[in-house]
C-alpha positions in Angstrom: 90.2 81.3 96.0 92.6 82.1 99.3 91.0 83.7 102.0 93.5 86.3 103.9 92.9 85.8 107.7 93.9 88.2 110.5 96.6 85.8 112.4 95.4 87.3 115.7 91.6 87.5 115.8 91.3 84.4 113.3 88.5 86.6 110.8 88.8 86.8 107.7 89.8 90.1 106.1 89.9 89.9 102.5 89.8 87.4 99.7 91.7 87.1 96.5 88.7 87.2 94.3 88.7 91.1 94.4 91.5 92.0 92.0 94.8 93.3 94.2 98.5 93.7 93.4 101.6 92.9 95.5 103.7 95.8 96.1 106.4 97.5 98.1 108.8 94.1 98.0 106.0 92.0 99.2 105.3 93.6 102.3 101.7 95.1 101.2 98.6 93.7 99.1 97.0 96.5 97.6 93.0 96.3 96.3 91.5 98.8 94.5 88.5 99.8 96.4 85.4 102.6 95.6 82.8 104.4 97.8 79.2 103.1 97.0 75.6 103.2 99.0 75.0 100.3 101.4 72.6 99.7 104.7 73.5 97.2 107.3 71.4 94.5 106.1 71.7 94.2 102.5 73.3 91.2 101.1 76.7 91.1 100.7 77.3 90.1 96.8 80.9 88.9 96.4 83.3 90.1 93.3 81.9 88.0 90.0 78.8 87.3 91.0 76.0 87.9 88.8 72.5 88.4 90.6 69.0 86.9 88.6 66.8 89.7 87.2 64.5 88.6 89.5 66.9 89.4 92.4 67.5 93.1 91.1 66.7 96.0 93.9 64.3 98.3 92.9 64.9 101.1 95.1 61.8 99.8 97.6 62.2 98.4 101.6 62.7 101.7 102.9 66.3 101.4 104.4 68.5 103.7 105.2 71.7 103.7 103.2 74.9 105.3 103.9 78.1 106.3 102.1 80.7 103.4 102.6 83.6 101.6 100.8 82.2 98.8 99.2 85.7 96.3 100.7 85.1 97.5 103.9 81.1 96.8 103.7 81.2 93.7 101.8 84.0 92.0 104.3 82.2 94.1 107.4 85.5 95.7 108.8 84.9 98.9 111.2 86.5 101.9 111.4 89.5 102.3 113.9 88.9 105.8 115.4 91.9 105.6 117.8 94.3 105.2 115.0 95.9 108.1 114.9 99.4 109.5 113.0 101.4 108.8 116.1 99.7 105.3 116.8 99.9 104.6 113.4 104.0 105.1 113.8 104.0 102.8 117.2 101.6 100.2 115.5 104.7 99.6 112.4 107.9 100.4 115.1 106.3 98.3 117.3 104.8 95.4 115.5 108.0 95.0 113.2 109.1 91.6 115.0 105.9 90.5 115.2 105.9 90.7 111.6 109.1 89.5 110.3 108.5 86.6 112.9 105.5 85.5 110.9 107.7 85.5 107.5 110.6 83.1 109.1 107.7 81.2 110.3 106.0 80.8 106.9 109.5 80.4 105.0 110.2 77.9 107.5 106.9 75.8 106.9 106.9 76.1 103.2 110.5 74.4 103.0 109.6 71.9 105.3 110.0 69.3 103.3 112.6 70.6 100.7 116.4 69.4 100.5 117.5 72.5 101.8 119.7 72.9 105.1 118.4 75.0 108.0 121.3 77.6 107.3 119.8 77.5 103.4 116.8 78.3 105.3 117.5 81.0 107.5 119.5 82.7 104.2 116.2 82.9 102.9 114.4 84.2 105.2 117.2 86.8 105.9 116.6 88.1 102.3 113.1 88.3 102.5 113.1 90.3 105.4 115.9 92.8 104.6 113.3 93.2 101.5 110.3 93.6 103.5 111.4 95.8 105.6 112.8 98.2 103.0 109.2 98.3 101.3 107.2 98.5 104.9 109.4 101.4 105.5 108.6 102.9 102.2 104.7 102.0 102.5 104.4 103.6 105.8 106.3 107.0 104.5 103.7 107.2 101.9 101.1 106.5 104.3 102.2 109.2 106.4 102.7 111.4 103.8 99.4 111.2 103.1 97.6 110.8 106.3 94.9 113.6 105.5 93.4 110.9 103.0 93.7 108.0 105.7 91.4 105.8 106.7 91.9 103.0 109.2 89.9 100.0 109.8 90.2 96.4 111.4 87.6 93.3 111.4 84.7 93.2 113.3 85.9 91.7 117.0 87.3 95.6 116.9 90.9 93.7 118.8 93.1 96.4 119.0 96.2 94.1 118.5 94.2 92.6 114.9 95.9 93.3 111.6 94.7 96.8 109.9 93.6 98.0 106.7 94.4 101.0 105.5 92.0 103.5 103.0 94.0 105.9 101.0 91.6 108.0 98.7 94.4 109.9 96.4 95.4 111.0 92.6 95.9 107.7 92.5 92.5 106.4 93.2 91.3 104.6 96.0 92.8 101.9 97.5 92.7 99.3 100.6 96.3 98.4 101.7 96.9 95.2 103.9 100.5 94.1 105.5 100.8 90.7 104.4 102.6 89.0 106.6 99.8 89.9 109.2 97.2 87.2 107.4 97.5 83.5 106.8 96.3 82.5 103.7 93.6 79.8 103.4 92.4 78.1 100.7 88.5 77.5 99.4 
């Protein structure tokens, strides 16, 4: 299983065990999500798993549950109030370098010990990011487009500079969208 970790606040966002697709040239891993009851102290049961009879909730404990997104709940991400239409502009305009700086660093490390030259390299990498950017561009139009149905969360150390996820509830369903190049991928 890889574990997708925020590069800046070093938590874990999301895991590959919850079925997801890569989309939008690579930029953006997309995980179908749904809205379900939870309470703050319930146990967190991870895609798969299959709880004992014995284990089953019936109802009882007297908690109060609310109304959340069962990726958000189960990987405990918060809600970004500040992120706003124009922020979320500035966050992509401005974090663009950050971003393509991580994909020539992780082309660079995964060819480290290949027979190809630096320039081979640095072709590579050029490619990937002309691509990338073409489908972040596209991602964030249709994230704008549809900004009424937006939702904006980050992990629990609440960093302002951390990687994002983003809710869209459409026609489409509903959907968590992460930028991939913001996580590092670890393996379990």
């Amino acid at each position: 299983m890889k574990i997708f970790i925020d590069r800046i606040t070093n938590i874990d966002h999301i895991s590959d065990a919850y079925p997801h697709t890569i989309e939008f040239s690579g930029a953006i891993m997309k995980f179908p999500c749904k809205w379900g009851m939870y309470s703050d102290n319930e146990d967190v049961v991870l895609a798969g798993e299959n709880p004992s009879a014995e284990e089953e909730d019936s109802g009882a404990g007297g908690e109060t549950k609310e109304r959340r997104i069962n990726l958000v709940h189960m990987n405990r991400l918060k809600e970004c109030d500040f992120m706003t239409k124009a922020a979320f502009k500035e966050w992509i305009k401005d974090g663009r370098e950050t971003m393509e700086s991580y994909i020539r660093k992780d082309i660079q490390v995964a060819n480290e010990f290949t027979k190809k030259t630096p320039e081979e390299i640095n072709a590579e990498a050029d490619t990937t990011i002309k691509a990338w950017r073409k489908g972040i561009q596209e991602w964030a139009s249709m994230v704008l487009k549809n900004w009424k149905n937006v939702m904006v969360f980050f992990d629990s150390n609440m960093d302002p500079d951390g990687a994002k996820a983003i809710y869209i509830g459409d026609e489409e369903g509903d959907h968590l969208y992460f930028v991939k190049s913001l996580y590092r991928e670890e393996k379990q």
